[in-house]
C-alpha positions, -999 to +999 in steps of 0.1 A: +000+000+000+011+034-008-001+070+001+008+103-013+001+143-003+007+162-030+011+199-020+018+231-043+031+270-033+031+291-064+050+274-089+072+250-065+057+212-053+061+189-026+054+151-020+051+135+012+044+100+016+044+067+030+047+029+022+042-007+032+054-038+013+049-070+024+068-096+006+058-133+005+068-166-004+044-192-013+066-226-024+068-266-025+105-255-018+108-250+023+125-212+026+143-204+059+125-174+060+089-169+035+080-132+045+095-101+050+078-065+058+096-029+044+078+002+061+091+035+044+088+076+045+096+098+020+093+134+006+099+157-019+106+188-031+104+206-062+111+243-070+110+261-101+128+290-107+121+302-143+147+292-163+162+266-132+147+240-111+160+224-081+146+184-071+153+172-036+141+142-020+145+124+011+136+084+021+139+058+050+131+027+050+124-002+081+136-031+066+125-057+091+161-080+074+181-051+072+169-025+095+166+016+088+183+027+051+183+060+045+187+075+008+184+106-006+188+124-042+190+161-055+192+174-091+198+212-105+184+220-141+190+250-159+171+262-192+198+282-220+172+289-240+132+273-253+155+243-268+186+239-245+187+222-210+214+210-186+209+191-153+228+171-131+220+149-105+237+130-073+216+103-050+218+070-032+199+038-034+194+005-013+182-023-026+173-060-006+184-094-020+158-113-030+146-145-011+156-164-040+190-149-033+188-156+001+172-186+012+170-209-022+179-246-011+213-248-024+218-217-043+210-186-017+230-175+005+220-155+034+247-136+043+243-115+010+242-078+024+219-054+006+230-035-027+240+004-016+250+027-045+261+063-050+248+078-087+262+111-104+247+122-136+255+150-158+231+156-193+227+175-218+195+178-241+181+196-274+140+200-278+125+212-309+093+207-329+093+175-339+126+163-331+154+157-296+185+146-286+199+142-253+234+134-241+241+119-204+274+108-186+265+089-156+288+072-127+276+048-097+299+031-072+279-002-059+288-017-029+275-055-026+263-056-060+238-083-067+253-108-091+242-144-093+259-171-112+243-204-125+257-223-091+245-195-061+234-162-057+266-139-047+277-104-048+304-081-059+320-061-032+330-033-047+321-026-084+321+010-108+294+015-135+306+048-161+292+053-194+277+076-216+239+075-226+229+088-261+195+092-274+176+111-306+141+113-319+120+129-342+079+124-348+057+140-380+026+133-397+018+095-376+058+083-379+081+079-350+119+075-348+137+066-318+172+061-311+192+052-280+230+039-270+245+033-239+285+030-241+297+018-205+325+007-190+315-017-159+342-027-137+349-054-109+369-031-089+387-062-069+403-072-101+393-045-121+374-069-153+346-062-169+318-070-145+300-099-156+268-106-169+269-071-184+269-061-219+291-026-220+278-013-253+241-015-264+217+001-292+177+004-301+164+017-328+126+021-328+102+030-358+063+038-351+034+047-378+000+054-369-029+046-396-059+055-380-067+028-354-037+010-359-004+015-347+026-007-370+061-005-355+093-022-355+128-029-333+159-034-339+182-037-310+214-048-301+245-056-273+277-061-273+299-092-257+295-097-220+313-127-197+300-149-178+315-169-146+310-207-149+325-237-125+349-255-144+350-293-130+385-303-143+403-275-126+375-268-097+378-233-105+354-205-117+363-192-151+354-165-168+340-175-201+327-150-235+297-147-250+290-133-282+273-102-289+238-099-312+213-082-328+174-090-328+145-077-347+113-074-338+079-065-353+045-051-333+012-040-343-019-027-322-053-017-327-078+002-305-108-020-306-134+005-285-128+032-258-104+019-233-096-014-250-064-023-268-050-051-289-017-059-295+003-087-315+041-087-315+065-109-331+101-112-315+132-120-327+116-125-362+150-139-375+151-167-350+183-152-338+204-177-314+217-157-288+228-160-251+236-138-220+241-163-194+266-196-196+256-228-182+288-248-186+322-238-199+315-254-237+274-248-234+252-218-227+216-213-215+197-199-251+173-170-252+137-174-261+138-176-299+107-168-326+081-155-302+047-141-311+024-127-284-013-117-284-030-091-259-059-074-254-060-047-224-085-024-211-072+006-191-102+021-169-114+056-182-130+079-158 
């Protein structure tokens, strides 16, 4: 459950709010522990200054496995001009293992301690009638980052996440073009490698039409090579082992059938790409889903 005040003074806001998750296991697989409460607090505040804007914000959280965790964030934005924006941004974050991570019968491990990072972000970003771009450098530091391998859930002590995000669009007359790459560099900082389970570089292209009730698109995305660790049973060591980057396209197409209602067929990976990002041995590999299709229909609630 979640509850949320928000409050306005001229042209500035502010949030306060409370929350209560209850987390739950239900299994034929006996857990050490099947339920976990997390009672939180929080506010924010936003001010707008014209041409600058400030965002604060402020959290705690009773973990009833972890105790109190306090995190915070603030963010400064400044307009050059109608088109031209920068903004930068620090904050903290806490995340909980799992129970899977904790407490799965021979593969948890509860002495995993919870994931607490430190984020920086600096952007950059162009608006204009029917097009953007934005530019973004971001840096996090992780402590006890949540990294599981096929054998048992585990953690990295220390690791550094730096990159730069890049994004572009444009929309006229029903078309839509998006664009977006991340190029990171993603770093064990014990023995400084390439954190595994992590594709550095990635891509997404994204191409909409509307015609009339119908919306057509298509996807074409990408990643680069990422490792993996995997037990190697002649030497009783964990290696690090390289999978191979890849590309998949994908096709979508939606219809809006009556006020509220919404259908939706899409067809992934329509090449029947074979692709992994997770080893299962050191000569095989778990495979990602292949040819997929998928059919919807959703109704959101109008008032």
């Amino acid at each position: 459950s979640r509850l949320e005040n928000w409050l306005t003074y001229g042209t500035h806001e502010f949030v306060l709010g409370a929350e209560q998750q209850v987390d739950r296991v239900e299994s034929t697989t006996a857990y050490d522990e099947s339920s976990r409460d997390n009672t939180a607090v929080f506010g924010q505040a936003l001010f707008n200054f014209g041409a600058l804007d400030t965002h604060l914000s402020l959290r705690n959280d009773d973990n009833e496995a972890y105790g109190n965790q306090t995190t915070w964030g603030a963010g400064v934005g400044y307009e050059f001009d109608r088109h031209h924006r920068v903004r930068t941004s620090v904050g903290t974050s806490f995340k909980a293992p799992s129970f899977n991570d904790l407490y799965f019968p021979g593969f948890g491990n509860p002495d995993l301690e919870p994931e607490e990072a430190t984020s920086y972000e600096v952007g950059f970003e162009g608006r204009y009638v029917s097009w953007f771009w934005d530019v973004a450098l971001f840096h996090t530091y992780v402590e006890d980052l949540s990294l599981p391998t096929q054998d048992a859930a585990g953690s990295v002590p220390e690791a550094r996440l730096r990159g730069v995000e890049l994004s572009a669009g444009w929309q006229s007359d029903g078309w839509s073009l998006k664009a977006a790459a991340t190029v990171g560099d993603y770093e064990n900082k014990e023995d400084n490698q390439q954190l595994i389970r992590r594709a550095e570089n990635t891509v997404r292209v994204d191409l909409d039409k509307e015609l009339g009730q119908w919306v057509l698109g298509t996807t074409v995305r990408g990643e680069s090579y990422r490792y993996d660790g995997v037990f190697n049973p002649s030497t009783f060591q964990v290696d690090r082992k390289r999978l191979a980057g890849f590309g998949v396209w994908d096709l979508r197409a939606s219809r809006t059938l009556a006020p509220g209602w919404l259908a939706s067929l899409t067809l992934d990976n329509v090449l029947d790409r074979e692709y992994s990002t997770a080893a299962n041995s050191p000569t095989a590999n778990f495979i990602s889903a292949g040819r997929t299709v998928f059919l919807s229909v959703r109704y959101d609630f109008v008032r």
